[in-house]
Steps between C-alpha positions, in 0.01 A plus 500: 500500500501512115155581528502797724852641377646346228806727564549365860813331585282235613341444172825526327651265719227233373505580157927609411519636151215339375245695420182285390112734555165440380217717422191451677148753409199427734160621334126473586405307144679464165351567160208247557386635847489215663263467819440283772198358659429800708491740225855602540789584364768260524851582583759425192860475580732447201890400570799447235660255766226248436571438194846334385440652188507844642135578362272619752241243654178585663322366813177615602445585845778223638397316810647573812857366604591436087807368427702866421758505180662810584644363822456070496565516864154670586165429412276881457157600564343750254318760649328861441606801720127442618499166580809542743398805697104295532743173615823579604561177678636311222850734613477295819825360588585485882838359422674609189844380344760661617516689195241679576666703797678713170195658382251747590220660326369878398057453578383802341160632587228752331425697881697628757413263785668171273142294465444551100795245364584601124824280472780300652911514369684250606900615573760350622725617807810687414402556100425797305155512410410798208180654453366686290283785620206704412343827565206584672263499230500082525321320770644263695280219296663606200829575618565113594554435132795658478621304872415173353566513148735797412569378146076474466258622223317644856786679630616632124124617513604761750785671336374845503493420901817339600768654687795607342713268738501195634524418865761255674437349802635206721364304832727364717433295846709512807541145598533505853210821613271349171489911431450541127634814297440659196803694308524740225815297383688147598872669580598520884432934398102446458272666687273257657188532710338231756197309369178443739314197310191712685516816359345628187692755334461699159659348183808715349450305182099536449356780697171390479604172699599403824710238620637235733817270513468182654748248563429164240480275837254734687291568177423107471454451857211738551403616093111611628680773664697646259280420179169512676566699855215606687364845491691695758309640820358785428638758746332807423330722792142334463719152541553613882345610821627643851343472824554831671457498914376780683519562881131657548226252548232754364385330226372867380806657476859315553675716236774629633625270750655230246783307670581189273484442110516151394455337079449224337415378148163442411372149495803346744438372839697635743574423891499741775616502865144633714581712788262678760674684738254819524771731288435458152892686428636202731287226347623616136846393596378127436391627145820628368737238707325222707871369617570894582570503928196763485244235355646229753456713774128587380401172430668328852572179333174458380491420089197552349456521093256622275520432125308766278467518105392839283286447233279691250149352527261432192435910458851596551506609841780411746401195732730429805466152658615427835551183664455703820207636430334143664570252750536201243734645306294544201551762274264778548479757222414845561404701166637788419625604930481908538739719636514432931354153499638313780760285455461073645848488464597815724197551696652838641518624134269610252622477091427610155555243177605685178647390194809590396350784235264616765816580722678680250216712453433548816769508751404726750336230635807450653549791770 
């Protein structure tokens, strides 16, 4: 608690009037650039509090789990902003103190989709947290400077870009739905807004960043996916395809008589209830609701599934393979199908495969 808010009623509550700090500066090298086997740079943390003297005393690159003379109770792990996001296991703690259920943490990221981590601030629940902002000249990189060391030569660096307020902000937790909130204050009058640990929202603080708040328990229960999360799925036009089903069989010229639309994302296997009752508009049914009374009535009890995956082959052309398409229920791929290719699935149909763009551009295909 003393850590993350010093202010907190927690961390007064373990400290009373005594106020006892330490000074602690992390560098690459000091004055003799000292470097290690591999050719690099060594991490050098200095700290008043491990000295009784009150002098400063310097480790070099301190193994993992040292003994930590800030807080006695703890042992610390050094490491580089790098070093965390490339291994962000070592936050791995599927059952935390208890403690832990009273803080959360602000992830702040360089893009707009929350993959690029530039920093993580560590509150605690029902405190008010102060920040101090910049403009949008300073990237997000930069901006963390003034997040994790106010007070810093880095942030003082900045002047000329630093907003002429501070921002206040506190998280709070509902107990019994889990629901987290952030407020502009922490009087019963504040407004307050629900937190989704999920979305990725702009930063009011550093407009170049963008942010997340995760509960402390659920950040060292899963940290890969909040430090490192994967790349979301890219759902952009070329990303999907629809299967469009028209009621001529002329595989010349079935424009015109579409009767079903169907789409899927490209790359995913997906399952679909085969009907062949001679209409292709009646067969459809199955297609947009295989429990529908209109597919159960087609299909007269008789369940039959075919499994078919859209890919983009070697040249970039759209592949459909159809378990269907055989009797052993391999996949059979066909490159690149026209417009009015008959359909395995609906035999009384004929179909078209577009991507999503391809749609878009050209949806007369429709009619």
């Amino acid at each position: 608690f003393c850590l993350l808010a010093p202010q907190s009623n927690q961390c007064l509550a373990l400290t009373g009037d005594v106020a006892s700090t330490a000074q602690v500066s992390v560098t690459f090298t000091d004055q003799s650039g000292i470097i290690d086997s591999d050719g690099q740079e060594q991490l050098l943390e200095c700290d008043t509090s491990n000295s009784d003297n009150n002098q400063q005393l310097c480790i070099f690159s301190p193994p993992p789990c040292s003994e930590s003379s800030a807080f006695p109770s703890c042992v610390v792990t050094l490491l580089t902003g790098q070093e965390l996001v490339d291994d962000p296991s070592v936050l791995y703690n599927p059952n935390p103190p208890e403690q832990v259920r009273e803080t959360a943490y602000v992830v702040y990221y360089s893009d707009d989709i929350c993959t690029d981590v530039e920093a993580l601030h560590g509150i605690v629940l029902e405190t008010s947290n102060t920040v101090q902002g910049v403009d949008d000249t300073v990237s997000c990189e930069e901006s963390v400077a003034c997040l994790l060391n106010p007070t810093g030569p880095s942030c003082a660096a900045l002047e000329a870009s630093l907003s002429d307020t501070t921002t206040g902000f506190v998280v709070k937790r509902d107990n019994e739905t889990g629901f987290l909130y952030s407020c502009s204050d922490n009087d019963e009058s504040a407004t307050c807004r629900n937190i989704t640990t999920s979305a990725c929202t702009k930063s009011q603080m550093f407009p170049n960043c963008y942010q997340r708040i995760v509960w402390g328990p659920d950040l060292l229960s899963d940290p890969e996916s909040i430090v490192t999360p994967p790349i979301p799925v890219d759902f952009s036009l070329n990303s999907t395809y629809y299967l469009i089903y028209f009621e001529s069989l002329d595989s010349r010229n079935c424009i015109g008589t579409s009767v079903a639309i169907e789409g899927g994302m490209v790359g995913d296997r997906k399952t679909f209830q085969t009907a062949n009752s001679g209409s292709c508009a009646a067969d459809t049914a199955c297609l947009l609701d295989p429990t529908s009374p209109r597919c159960i009535s087609v299909i007269g009890g008789q369940v039959d599934t075919a499994e078919i995956r859209v890919t983009y082959n070697e040249v970039g052309s759209l592949q459909l393979c159809d378990t269907s398409n055989v009797g052993a229920g391999e996949d059979l791929c066909l490159l690149n199908p026209q417009n009015c290719d008959a359909s395995s699935i609906y035999p009384s149909c004929t179909y078209a495969l577009l991507t999503g763009s391809e749609l878009v551009a050209g949806p007369s295909i429709l009619q």
